[in-house]
N, C-alpha and C positions, 0 to 999 in steps of 0.2 A: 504494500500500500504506500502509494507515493503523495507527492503533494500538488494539487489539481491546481497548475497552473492556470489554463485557462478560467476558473474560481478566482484567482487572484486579479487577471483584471478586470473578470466583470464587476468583484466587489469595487476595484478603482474606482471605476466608472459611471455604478452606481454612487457614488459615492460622490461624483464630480471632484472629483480629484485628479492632479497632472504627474505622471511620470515626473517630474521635476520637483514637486511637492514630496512626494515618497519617498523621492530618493535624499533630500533634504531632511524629511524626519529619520529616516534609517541611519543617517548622519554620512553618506554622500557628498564626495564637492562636485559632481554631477551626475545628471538624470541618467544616462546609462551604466552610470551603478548600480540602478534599480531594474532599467529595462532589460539588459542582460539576465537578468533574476527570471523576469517575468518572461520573460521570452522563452526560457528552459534550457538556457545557455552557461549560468553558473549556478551553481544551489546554493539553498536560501540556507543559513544559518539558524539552530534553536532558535537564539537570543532573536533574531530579525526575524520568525515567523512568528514569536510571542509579538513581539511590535507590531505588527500588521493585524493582526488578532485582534489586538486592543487600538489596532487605528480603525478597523471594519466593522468593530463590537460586533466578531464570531468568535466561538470557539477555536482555539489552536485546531481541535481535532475536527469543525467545519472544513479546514483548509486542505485536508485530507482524501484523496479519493473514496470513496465505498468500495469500489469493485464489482457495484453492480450492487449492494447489498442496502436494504432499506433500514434506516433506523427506526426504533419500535420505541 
């Protein structure tokens, strides 16, 4: 079980939030610090998927694939 990137920018987005913003709170000196992340180019860090957790107000383990499996 990996971690659902594409989840990560929809929450962005939802979110109205900029690649640029993200990567500035994750503490980035620029936006493809973050977009590289999100793209599934480098992995995200514990420490940086609790931050985005608590920047999306989901759970760490929202940010998680299911594998197809439904939570109950």
């Amino acid at each position: 079980m990996g971690i659902n990137i594409s989840k990560l920018k929809e929450l962005r987005k939802a979110k109205g939030l900029s690649l640029a913003y993200v990567s500035d709170f994750l503490g980035f000196s620029t936006q493809q610090g973050y977009y590289y992340k999100e793209a599934g180019l480098r992995g995200i860090s514990a420490e940086e998927l609790g931050k985005l957790a608590t920047l999306y107000g989901v759970s760490v383990e929202a940010l998680y694939k299911d594998d197809g499996q439904q939570a109950s």
